[in-house]
C-alpha positions in Angstrom: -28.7 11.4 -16.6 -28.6 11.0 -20.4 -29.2 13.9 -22.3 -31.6 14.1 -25.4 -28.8 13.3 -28.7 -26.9 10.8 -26.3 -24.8 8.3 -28.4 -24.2 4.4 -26.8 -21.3 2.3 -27.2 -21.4 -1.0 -24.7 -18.4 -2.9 -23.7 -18.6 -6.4 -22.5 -16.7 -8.4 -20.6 -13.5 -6.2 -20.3 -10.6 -7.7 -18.7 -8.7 -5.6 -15.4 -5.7 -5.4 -17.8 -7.3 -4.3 -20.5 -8.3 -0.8 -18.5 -5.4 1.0 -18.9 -5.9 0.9 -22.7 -9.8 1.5 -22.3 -8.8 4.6 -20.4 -6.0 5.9 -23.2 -9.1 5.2 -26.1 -11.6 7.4 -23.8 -8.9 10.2 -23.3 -8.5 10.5 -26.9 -12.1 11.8 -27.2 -12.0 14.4 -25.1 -12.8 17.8 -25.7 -11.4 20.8 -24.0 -14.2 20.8 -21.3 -15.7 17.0 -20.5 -18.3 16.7 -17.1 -18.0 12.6 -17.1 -20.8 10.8 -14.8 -19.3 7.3 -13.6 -22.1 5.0 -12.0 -21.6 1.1 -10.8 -21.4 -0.7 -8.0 -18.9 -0.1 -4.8 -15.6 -1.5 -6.2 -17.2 -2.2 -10.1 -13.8 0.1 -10.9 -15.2 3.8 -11.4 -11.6 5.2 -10.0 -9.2 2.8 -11.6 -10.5 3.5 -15.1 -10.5 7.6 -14.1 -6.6 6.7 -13.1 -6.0 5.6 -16.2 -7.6 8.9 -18.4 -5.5 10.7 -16.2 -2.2 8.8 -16.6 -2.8 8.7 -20.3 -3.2 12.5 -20.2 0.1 12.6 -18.4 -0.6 13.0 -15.0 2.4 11.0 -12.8 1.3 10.6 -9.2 -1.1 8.9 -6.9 -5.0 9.0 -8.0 -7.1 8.4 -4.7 -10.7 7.5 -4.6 -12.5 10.5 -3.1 -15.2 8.4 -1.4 -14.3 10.2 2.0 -12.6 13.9 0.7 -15.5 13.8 -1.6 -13.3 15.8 -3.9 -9.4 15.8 -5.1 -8.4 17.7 -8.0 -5.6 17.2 -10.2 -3.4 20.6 -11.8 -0.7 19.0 -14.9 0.4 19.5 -18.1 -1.8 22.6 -18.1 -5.0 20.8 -17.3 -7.2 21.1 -14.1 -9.0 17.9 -12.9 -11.7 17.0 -10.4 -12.9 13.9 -9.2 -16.0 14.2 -6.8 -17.6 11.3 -5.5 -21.1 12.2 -4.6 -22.4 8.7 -2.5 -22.1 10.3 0.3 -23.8 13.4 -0.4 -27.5 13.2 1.5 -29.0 16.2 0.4 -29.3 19.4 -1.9 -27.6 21.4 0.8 -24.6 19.3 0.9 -24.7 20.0 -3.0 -24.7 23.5 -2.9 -22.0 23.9 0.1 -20.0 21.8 -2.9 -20.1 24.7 -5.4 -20.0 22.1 -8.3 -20.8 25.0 -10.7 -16.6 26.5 -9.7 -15.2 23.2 -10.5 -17.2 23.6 -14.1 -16.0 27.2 -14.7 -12.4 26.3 -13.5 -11.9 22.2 -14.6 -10.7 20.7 -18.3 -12.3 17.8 -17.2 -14.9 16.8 -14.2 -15.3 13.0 -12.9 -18.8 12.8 -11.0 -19.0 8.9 -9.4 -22.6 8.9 -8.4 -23.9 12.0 -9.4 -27.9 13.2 -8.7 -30.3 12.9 -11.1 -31.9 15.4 -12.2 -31.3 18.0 -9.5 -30.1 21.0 -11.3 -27.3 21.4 -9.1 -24.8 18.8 -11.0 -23.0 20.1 -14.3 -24.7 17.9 -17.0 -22.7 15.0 -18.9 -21.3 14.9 -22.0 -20.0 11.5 -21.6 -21.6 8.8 -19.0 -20.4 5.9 -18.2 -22.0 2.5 -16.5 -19.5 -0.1 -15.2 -21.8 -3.6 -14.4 -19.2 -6.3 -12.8 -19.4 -10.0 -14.2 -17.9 -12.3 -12.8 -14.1 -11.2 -13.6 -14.5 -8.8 -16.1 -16.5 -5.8 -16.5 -18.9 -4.6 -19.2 -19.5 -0.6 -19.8 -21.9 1.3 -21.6 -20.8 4.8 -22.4 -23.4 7.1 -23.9 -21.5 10.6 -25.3 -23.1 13.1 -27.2 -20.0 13.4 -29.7 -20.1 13.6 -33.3 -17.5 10.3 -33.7 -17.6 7.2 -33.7 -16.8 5.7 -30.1 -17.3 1.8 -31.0 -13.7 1.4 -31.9 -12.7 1.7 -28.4 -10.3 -1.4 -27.8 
């Protein structure tokens, strides 16, 4: 989903080491409340780079893909985290037994690997982010509707 005033910044061919520092720029950007939509392939690297927004917010500990919890959430540094992974979710029931619209009221920050389109049931994005894999490195486009300048990431 990319909503209407949608800025895009695309990153190509972005080494595995040069994550952690992609992660550090993104955190930087944040605002006090952030519903991020990560989309890519199974293993293009939508939790690693969540990892490392998270470690560069502070948070020391284990980051776990959700692919079968469908949901872990993170509480540090006065921040509340959740990462949902939604690839498994079938239908709109399954969405609304998730009670996305709590972790909005209640998160800093919301991860959403493979969120709906266009449901109504999904928070909507301020920041999306598309991870294509080639070859050994990995090119993202990250659309934001922020009022800065995002192309001086790495």
């Amino acid at each position: 989903m990319v909503n209407v005033g949608m800025h895009t910044v695309v990153l190509n061919n972005i080494a595995e080491d040069e994550v952690p520092k992609l992660g550090a720029d993104l955190a930087c950007y944040f605002s006090e409340k952030e519903v991020i939509y990560l989309n890519g392939e199974l293993g293009a690297g939508k939790t690693s780079l969540i990892r490392h927004v998270l470690a560069s917010l502070g948070y020391v500990g284990r980051v776990k893909s959700p692919s079968y919890s469908i949901a872990e959430t993170y509480d540090f540094n006065g921040l509340k985290v959740a990462h949902l992974d939604l690839y498994r979710v079938d239908n709109l029931d399954e969405l609304i037994y998730l009670s996305l619209d709590e972790y909005a009221e209640e998160c800093n920050y919301i991860f959403i690997e493979w969120a709906p389109e266009n449901c109504g049931l999904v928070p909507p994005a301020t920041i999306t982010i598309q991870i294509l894999m080639s070859g050994g490195t990995r090119n993202y486009t990250i659309r934001h509707n922020k009022n800065i300048n995002l192309s001086n990431i790495l």
